[in-house]
N, CA, C and O atoms as a printed pandas DataFrame, in Angstrom:
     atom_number atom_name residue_name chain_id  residue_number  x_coord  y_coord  z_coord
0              1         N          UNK        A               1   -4.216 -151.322  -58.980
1              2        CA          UNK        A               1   -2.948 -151.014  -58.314
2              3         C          UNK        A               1   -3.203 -150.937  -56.805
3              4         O          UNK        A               1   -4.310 -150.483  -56.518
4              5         N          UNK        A               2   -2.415 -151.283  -55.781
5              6        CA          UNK        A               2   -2.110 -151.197  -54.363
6              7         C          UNK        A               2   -2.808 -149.660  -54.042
7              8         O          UNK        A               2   -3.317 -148.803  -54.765
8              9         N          UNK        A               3   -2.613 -149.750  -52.894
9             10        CA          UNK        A               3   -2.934 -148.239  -52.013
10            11         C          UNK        A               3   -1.681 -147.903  -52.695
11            12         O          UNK        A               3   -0.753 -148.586  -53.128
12            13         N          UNK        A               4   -1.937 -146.608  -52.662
13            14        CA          UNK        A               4   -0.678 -145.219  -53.113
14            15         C          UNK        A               4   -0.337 -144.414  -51.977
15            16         O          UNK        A               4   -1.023 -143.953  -51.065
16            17         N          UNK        A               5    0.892 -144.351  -52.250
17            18        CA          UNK        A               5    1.324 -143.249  -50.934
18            19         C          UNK        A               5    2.515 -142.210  -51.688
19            20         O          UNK        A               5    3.598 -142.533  -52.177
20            21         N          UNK        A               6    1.931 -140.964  -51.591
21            22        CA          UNK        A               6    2.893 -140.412  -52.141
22            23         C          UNK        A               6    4.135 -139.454  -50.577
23            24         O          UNK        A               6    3.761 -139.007  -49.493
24            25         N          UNK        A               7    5.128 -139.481  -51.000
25            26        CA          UNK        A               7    6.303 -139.104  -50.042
26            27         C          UNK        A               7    6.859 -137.727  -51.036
27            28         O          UNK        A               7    7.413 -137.498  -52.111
28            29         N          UNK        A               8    6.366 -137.132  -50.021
29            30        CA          UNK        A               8    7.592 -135.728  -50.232
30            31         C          UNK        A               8    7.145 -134.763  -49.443
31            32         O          UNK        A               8    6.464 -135.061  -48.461
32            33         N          UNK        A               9    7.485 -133.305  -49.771
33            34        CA          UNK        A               9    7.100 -131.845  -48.937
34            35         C          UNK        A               9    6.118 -131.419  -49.700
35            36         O          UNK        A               9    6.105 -131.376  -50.930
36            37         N          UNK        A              10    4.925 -130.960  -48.626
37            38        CA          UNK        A              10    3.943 -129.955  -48.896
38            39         C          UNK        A              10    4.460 -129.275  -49.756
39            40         O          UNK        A              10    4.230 -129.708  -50.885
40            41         N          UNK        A              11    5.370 -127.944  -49.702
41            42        CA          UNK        A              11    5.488 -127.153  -50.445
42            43         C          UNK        A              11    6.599 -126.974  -51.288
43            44         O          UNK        A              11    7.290 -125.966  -51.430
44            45         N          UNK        A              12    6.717 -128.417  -52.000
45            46        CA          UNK        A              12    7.418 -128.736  -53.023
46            47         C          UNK        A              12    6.794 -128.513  -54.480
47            48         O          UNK        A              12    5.761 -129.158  -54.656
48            49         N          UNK        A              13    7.213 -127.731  -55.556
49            50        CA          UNK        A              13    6.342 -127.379  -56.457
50            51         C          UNK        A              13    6.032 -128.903  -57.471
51            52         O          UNK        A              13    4.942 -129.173  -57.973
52            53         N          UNK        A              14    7.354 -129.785  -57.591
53            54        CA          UNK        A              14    6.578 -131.016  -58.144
54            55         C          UNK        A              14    5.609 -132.084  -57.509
55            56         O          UNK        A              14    4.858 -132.784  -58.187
56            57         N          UNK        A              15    5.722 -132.145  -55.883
57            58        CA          UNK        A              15    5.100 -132.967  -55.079
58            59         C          UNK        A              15    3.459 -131.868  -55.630
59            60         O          UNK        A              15    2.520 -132.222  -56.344
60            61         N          UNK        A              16    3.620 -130.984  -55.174
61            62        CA          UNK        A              16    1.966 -129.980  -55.260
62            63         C          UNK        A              16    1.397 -130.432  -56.889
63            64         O          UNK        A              16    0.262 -130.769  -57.226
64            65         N          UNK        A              17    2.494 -130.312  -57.620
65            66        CA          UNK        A              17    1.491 -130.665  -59.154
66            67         C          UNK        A              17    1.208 -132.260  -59.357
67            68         O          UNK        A              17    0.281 -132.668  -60.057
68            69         N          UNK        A              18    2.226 -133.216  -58.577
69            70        CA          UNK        A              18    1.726 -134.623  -58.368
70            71         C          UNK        A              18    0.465 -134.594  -57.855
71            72         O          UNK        A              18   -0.444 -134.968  -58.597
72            73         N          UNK        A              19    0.070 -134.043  -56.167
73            74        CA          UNK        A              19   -1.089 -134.269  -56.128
74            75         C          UNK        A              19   -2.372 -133.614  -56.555
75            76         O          UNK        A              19   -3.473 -134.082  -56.265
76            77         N          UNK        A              20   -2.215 -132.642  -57.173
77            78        CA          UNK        A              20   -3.113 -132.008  -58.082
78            79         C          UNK        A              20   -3.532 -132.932  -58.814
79            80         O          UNK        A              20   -4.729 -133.210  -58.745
80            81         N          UNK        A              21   -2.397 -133.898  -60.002
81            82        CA          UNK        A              21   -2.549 -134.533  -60.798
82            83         C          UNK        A              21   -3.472 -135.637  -60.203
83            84         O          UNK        A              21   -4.466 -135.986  -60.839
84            85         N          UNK        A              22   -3.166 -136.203  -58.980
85            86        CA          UNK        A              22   -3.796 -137.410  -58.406
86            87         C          UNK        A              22   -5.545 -137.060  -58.397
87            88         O          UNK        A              22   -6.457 -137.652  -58.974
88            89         N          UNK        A              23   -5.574 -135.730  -57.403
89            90        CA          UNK        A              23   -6.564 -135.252  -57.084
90            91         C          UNK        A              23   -7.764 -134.815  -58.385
91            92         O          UNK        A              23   -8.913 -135.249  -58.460
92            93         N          UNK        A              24   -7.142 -133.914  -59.262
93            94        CA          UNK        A              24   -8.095 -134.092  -60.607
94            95         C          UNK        A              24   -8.290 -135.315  -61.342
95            96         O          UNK        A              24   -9.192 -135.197  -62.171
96            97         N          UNK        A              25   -7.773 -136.395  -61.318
97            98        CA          UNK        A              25   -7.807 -137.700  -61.823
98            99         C          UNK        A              25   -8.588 -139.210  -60.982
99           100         O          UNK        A              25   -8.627 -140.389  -61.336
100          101         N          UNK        A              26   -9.072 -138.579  -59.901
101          102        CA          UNK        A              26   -9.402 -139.121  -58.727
102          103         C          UNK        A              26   -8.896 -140.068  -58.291
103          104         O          UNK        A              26   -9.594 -141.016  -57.932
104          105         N          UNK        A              27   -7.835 -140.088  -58.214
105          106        CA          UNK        A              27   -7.071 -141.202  -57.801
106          107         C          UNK        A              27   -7.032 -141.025  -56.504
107          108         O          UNK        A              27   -7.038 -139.830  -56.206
108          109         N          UNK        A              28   -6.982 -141.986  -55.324
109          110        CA          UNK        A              28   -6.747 -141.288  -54.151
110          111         C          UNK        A              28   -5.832 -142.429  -53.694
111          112         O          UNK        A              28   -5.826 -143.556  -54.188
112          113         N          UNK        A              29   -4.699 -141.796  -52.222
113          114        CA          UNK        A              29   -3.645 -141.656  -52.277
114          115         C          UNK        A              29   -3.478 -140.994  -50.853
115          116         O          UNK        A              29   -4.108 -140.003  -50.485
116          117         N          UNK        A              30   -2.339 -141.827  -49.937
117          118        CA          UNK        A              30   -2.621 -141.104  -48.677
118          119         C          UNK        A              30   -0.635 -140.317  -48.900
119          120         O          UNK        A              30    0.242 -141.014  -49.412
120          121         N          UNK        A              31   -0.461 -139.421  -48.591
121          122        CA          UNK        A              31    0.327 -138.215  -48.122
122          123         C          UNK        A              31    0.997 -138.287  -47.184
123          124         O          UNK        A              31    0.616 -137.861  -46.094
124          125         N          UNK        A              32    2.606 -139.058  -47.445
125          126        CA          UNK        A              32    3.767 -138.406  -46.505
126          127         C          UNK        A              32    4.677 -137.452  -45.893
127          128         O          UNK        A              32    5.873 -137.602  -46.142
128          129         N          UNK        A              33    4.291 -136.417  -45.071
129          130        CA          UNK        A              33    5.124 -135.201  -45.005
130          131         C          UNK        A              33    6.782 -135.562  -44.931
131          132         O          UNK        A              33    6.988 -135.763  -43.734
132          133         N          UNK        A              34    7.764 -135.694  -45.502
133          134        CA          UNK        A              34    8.716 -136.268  -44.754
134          135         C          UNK        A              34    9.685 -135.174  -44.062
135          136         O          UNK        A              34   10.879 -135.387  -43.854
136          137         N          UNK        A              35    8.889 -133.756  -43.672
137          138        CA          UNK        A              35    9.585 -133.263  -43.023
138          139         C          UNK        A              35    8.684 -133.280  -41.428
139          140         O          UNK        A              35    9.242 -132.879  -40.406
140          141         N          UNK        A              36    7.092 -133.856  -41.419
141          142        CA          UNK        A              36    6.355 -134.330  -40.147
142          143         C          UNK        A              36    7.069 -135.438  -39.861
143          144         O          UNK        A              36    7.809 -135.362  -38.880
144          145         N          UNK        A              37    7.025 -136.813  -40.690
145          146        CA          UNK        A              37    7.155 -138.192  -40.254
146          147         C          UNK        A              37    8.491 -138.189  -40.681
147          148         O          UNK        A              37    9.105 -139.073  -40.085
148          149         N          UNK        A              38    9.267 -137.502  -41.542
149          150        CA          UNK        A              38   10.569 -138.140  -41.085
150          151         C          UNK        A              38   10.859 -139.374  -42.453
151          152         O          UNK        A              38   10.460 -139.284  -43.614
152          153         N          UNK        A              39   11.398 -140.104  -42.040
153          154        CA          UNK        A              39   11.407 -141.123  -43.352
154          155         C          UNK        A              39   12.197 -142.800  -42.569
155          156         O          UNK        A              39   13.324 -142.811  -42.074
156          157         N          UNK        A              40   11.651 -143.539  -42.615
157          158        CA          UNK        A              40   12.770 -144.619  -41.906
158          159         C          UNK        A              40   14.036 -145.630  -42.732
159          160         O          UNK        A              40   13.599 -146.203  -43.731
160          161         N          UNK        A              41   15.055 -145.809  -42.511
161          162        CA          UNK        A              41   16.003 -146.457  -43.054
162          163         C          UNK        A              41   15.784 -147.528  -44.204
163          164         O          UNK        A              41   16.346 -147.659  -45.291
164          165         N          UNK        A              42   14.440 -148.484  -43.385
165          166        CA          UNK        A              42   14.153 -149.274  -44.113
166          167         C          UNK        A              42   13.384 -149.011  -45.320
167          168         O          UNK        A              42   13.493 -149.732  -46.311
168          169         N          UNK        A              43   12.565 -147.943  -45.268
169          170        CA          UNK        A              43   12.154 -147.744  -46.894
170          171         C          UNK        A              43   12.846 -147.200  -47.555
171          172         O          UNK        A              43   12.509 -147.280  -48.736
172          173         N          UNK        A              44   14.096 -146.395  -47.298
173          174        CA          UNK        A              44   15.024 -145.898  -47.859
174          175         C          UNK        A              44   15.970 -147.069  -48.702
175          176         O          UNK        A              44   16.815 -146.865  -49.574
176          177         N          UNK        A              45   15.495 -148.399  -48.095
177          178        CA          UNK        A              45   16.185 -149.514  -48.450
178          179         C          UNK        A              45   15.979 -149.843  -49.128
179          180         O          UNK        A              45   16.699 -150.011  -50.112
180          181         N          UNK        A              46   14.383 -150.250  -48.935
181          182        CA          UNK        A              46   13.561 -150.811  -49.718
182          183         C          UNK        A              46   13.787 -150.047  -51.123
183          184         O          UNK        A              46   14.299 -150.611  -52.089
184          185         N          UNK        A              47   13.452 -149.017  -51.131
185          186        CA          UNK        A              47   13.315 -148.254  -52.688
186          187         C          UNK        A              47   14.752 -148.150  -53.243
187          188         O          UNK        A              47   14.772 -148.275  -54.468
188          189         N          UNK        A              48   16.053 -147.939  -52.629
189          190        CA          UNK        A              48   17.192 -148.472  -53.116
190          191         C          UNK        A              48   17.638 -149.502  -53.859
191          192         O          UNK        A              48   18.247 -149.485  -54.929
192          193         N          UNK        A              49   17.139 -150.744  -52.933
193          194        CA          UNK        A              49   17.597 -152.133  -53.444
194          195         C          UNK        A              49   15.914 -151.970  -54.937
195          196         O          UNK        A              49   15.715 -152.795  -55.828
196          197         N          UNK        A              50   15.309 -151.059  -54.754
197          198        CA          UNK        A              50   14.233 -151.160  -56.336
198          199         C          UNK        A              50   14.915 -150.743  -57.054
199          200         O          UNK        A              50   15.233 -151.573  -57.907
200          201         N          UNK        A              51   15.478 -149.528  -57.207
201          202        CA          UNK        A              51   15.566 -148.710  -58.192
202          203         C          UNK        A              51   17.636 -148.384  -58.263
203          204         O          UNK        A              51   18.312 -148.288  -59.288
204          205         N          UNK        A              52   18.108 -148.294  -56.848
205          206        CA          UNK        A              52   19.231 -147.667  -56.878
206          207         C          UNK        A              52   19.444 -147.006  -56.002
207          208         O          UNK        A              52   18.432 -146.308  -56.065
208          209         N          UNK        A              53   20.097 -146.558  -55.001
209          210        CA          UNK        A              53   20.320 -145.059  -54.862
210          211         C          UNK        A              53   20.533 -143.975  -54.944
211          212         O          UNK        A              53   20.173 -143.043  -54.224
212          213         N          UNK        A              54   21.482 -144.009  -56.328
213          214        CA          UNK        A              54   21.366 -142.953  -57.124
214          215         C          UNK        A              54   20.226 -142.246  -57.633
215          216         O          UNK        A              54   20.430 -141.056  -57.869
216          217         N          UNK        A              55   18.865 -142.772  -57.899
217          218        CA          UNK        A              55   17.980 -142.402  -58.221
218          219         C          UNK        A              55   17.185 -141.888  -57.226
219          220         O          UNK        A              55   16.424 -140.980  -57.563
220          221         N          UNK        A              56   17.179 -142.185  -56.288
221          222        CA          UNK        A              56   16.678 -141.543  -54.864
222          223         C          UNK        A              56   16.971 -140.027  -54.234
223          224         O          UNK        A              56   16.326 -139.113  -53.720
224          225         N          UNK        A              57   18.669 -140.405  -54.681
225          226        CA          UNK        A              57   19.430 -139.129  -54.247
226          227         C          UNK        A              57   18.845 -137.968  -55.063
227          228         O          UNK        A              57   18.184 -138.342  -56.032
228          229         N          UNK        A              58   18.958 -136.412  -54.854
229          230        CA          UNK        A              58   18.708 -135.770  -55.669
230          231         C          UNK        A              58   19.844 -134.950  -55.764
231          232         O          UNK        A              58   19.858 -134.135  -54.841
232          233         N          UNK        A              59   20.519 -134.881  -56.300
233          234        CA          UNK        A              59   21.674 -134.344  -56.486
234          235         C          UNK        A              59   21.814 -133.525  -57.136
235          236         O          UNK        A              59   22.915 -133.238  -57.606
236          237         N          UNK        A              60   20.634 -132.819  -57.394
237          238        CA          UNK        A              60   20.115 -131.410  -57.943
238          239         C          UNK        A              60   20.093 -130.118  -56.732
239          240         O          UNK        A              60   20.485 -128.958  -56.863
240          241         N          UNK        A              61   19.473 -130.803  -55.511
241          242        CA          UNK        A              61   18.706 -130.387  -54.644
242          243         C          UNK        A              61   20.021 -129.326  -54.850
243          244         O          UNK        A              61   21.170 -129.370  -55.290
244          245         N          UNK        A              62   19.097 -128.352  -54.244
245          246        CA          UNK        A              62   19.224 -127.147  -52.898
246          247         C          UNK        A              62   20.330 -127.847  -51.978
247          248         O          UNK        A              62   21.510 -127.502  -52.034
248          249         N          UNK        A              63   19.867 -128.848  -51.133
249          250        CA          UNK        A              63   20.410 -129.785  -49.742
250          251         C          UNK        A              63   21.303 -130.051  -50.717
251          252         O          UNK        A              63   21.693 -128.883  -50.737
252          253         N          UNK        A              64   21.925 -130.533  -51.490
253          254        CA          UNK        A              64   22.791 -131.876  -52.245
254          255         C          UNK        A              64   24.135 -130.263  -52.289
255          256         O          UNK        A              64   25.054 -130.119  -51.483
256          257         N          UNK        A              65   23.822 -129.370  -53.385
257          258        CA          UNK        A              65   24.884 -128.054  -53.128
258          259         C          UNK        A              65   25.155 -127.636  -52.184
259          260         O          UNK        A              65   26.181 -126.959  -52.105
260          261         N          UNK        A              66   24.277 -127.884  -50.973
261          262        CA          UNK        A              66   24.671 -126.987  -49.694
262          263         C          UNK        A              66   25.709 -127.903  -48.733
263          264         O          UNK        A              66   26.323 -127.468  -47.759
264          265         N          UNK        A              67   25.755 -129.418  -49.303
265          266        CA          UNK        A              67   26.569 -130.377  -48.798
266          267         C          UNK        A              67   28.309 -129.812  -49.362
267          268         O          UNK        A              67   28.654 -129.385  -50.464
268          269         N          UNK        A              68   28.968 -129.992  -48.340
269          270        CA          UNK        A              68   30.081 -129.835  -48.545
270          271         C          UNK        A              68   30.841 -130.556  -49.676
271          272         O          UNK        A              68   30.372 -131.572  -50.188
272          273         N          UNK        A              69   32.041 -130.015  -50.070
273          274        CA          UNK        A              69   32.694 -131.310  -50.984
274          275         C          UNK        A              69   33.280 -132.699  -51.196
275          276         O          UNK        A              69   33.545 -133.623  -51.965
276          277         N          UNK        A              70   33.294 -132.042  -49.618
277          278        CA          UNK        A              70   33.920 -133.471  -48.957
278          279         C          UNK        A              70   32.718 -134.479  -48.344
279          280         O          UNK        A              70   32.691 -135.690  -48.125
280          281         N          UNK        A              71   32.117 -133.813  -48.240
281          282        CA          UNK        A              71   30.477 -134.864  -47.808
282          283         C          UNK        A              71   30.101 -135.432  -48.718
283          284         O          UNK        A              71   29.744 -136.609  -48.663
284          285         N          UNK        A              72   30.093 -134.618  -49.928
285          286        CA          UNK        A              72   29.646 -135.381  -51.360
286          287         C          UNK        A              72   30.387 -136.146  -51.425
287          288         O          UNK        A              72   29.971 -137.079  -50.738
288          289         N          UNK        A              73   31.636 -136.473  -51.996
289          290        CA          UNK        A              73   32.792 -136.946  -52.017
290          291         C          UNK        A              73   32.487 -138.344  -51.227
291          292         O          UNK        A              73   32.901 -139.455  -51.557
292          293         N          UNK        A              74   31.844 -138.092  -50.350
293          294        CA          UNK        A              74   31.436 -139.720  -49.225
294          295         C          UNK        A              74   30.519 -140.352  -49.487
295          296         O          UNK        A              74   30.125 -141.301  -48.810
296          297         N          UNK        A              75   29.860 -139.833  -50.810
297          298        CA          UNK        A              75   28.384 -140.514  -50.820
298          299         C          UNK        A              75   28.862 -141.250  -51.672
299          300         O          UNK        A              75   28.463 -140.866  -52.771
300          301         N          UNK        A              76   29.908 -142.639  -51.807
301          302        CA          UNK        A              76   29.624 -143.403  -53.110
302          303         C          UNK        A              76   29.413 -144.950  -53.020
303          304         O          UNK        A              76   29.961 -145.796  -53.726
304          305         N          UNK        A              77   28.355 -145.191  -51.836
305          306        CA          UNK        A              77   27.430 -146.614  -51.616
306          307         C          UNK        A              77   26.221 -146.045  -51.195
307          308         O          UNK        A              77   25.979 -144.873  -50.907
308          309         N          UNK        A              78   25.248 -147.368  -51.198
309          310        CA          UNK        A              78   23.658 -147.013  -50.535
310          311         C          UNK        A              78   23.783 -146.743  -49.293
311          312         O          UNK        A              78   22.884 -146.057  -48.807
312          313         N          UNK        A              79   24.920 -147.187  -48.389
313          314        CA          UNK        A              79   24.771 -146.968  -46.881
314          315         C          UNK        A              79   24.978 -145.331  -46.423
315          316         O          UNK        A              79   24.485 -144.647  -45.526
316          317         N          UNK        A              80   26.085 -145.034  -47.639
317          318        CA          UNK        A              80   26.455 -143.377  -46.932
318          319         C          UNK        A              80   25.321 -142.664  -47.420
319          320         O          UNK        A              80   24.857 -141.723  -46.776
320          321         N          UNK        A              81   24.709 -143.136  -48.791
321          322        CA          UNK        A              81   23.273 -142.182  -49.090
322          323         C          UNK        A              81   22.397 -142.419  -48.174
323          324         O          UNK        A              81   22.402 -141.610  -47.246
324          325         N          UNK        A              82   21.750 -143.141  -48.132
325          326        CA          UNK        A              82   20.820 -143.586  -46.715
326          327         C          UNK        A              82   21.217 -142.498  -45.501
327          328         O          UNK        A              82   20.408 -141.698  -45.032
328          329         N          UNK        A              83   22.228 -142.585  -45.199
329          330        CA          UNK        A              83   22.717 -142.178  -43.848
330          331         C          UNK        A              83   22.516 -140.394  -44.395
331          332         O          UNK        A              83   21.566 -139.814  -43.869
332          333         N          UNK        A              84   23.176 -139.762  -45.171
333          334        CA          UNK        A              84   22.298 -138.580  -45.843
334          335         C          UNK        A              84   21.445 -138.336  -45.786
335          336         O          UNK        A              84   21.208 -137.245  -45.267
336          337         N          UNK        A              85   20.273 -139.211  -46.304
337          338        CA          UNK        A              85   18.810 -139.307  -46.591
338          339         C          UNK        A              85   17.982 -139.124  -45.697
339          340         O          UNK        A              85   16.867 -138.605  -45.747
340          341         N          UNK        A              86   18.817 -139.775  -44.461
341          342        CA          UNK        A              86   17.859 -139.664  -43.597
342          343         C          UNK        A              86   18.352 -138.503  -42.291
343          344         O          UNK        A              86   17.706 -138.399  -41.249
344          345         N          UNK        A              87   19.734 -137.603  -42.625
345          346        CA          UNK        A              87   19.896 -136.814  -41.804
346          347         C          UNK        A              87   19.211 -135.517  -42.490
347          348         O          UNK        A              87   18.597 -134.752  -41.746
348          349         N          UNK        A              88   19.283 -135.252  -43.788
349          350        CA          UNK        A              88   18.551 -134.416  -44.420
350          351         C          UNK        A              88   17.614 -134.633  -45.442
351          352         O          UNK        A              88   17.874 -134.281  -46.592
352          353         N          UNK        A              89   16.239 -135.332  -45.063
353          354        CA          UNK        A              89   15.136 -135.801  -46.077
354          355         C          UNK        A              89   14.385 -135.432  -47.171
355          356         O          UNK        A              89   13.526 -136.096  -47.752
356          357         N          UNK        A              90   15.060 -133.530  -47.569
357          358        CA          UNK        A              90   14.649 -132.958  -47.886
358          359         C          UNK        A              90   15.982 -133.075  -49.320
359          360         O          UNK        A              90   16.149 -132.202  -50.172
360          361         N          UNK        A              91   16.534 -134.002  -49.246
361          362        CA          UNK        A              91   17.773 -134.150  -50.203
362          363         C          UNK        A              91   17.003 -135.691  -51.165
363          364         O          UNK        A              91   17.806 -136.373  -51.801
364          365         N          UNK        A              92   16.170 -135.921  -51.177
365          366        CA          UNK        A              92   15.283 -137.555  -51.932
366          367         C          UNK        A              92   14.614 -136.608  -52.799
367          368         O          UNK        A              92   14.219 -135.462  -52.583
368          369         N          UNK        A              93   14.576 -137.329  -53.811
369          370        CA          UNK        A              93   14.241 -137.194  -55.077
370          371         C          UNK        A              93   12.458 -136.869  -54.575
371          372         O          UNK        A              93   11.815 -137.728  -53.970
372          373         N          UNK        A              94   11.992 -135.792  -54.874
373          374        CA          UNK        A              94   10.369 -135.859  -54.847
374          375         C          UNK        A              94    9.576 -135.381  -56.368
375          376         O          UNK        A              94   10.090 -134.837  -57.346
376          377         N          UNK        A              95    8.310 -135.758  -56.172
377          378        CA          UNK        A              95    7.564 -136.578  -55.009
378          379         C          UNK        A              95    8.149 -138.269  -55.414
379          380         O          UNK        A              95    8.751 -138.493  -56.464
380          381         N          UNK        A              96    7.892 -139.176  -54.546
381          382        CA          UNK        A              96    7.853 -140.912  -54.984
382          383         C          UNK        A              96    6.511 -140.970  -54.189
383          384         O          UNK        A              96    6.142 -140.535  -53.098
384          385         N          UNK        A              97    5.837 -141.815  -55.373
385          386        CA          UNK        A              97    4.694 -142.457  -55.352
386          387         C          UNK        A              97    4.671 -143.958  -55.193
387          388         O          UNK        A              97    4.607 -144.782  -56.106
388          389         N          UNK        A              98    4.727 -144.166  -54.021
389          390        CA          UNK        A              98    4.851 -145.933  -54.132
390          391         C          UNK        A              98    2.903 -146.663  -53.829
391          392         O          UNK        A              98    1.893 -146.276  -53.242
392          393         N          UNK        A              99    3.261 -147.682  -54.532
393          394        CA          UNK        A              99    1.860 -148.502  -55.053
394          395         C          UNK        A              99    2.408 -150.185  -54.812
395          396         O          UNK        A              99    2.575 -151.070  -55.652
396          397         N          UNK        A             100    2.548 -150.197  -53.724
397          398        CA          UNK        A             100    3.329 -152.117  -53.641
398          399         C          UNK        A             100    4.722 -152.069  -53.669
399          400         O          UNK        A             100    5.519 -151.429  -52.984
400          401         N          UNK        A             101    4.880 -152.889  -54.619
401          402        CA          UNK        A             101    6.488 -152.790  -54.907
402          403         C          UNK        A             101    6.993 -151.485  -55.862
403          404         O          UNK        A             101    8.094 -150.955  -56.011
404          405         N          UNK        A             102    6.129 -151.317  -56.234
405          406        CA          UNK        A             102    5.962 -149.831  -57.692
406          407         C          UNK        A             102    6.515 -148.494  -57.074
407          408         O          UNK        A             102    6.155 -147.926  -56.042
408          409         N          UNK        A             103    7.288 -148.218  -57.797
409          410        CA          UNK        A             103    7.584 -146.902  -57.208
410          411         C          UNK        A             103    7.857 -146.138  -58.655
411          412         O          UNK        A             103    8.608 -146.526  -59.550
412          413         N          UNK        A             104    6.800 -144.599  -58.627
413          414        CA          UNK        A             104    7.025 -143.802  -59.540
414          415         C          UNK        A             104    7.762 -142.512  -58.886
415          416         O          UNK        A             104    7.292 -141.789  -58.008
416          417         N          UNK        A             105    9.229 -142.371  -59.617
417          418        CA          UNK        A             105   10.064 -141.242  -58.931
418          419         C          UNK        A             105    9.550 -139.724  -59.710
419          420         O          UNK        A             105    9.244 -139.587  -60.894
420          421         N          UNK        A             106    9.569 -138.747  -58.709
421          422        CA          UNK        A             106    9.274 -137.282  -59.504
422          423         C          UNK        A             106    7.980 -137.289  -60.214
423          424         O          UNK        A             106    7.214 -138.159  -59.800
424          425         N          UNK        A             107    7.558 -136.595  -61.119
425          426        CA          UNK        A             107    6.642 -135.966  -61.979
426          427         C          UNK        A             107    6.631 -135.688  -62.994
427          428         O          UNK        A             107    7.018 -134.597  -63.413
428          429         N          UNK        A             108    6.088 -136.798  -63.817
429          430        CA          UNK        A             108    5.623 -135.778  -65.229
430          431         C          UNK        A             108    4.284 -135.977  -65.162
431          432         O          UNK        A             108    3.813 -136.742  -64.321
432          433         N          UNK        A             109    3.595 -135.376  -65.955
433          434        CA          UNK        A             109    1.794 -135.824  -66.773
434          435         C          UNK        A             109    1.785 -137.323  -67.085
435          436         O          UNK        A             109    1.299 -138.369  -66.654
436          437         N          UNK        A             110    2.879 -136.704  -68.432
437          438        CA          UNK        A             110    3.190 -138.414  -68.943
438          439         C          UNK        A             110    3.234 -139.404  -68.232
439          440         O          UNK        A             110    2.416 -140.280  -68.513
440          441         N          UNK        A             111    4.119 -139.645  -67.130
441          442        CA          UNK        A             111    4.274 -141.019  -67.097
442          443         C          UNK        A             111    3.440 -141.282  -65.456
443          444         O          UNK        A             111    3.772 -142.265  -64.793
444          445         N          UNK        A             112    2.376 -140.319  -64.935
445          446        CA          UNK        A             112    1.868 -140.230  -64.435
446          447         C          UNK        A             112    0.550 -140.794  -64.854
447          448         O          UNK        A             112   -0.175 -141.211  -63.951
448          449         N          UNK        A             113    0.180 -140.861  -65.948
449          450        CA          UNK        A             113   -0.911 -140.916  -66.788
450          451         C          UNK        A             113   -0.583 -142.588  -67.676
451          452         O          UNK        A             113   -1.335 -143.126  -68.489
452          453         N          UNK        A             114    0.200 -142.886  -67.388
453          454        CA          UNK        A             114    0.763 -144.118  -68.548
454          455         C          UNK        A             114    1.018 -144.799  -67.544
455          456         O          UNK        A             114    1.106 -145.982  -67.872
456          457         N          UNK        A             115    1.286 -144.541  -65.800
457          458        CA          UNK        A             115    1.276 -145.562  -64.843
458          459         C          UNK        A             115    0.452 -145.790  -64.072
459          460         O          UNK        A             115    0.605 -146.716  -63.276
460          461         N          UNK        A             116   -0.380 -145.219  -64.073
461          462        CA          UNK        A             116   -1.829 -144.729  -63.697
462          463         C          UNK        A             116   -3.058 -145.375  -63.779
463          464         O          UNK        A             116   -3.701 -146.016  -62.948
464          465         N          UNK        A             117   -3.332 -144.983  -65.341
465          466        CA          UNK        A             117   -4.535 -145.107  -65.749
466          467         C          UNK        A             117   -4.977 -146.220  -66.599
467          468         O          UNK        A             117   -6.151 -146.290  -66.964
């Protein structure tokens, strides 16, 4: 598999057990803060036009409830998510592990271990 880069927050409890997982498995893997670096449009694109934007979005988050109703209400193309995404980065689905074109969203063991190894 490609170099790995995993994207999310330090002190995100699934990003921390992703790289645990990486780290006991020796996989190695270089580390995006995206509240240091931020995140740019175009990979926001990139992993959109992969997967969706819906799948990006986290619409679980903390950030996603603290969005108004009417803000939500605006998110229904890739351009208004993007434009979200990248005013509050802390609203993307974490961790994503991208490997090339590969992108593994969030955390389990499982499919950490079944894309992996």
């Amino acid at each position: 598999m490609d170099t790995k880069t995993v994207y999310g927050i330090p002190n995100c409890d699934s990003t921390k057990k992703a790289l645990a997982w990486l780290n006991e498995h020796k996989i190695s893997f270089d580390f995006h803060d995206y509240k240091k670096a931020g995140i740019k449009a175009s990979k926001l694109i990139k992993w959109c036009n992969l997967t969706g934007w819906e799948i990006i979005l986290n619409k679980k988050s903390t950030t996603w409830r603290g969005l108004s109703k009417e803000e939500q209400a605006a998110i229904t193309n890739q351009a208004a998510a993007i434009k979200i995404m990248i005013a509050n980065n802390s609203i993307i689905k974490r961790p994503i592990l991208e490997a090339g074109n590969k992108l593994i969203i969030g955390f389990t063991e499982e499919n950490y271990y079944k894309q992996l190894k």
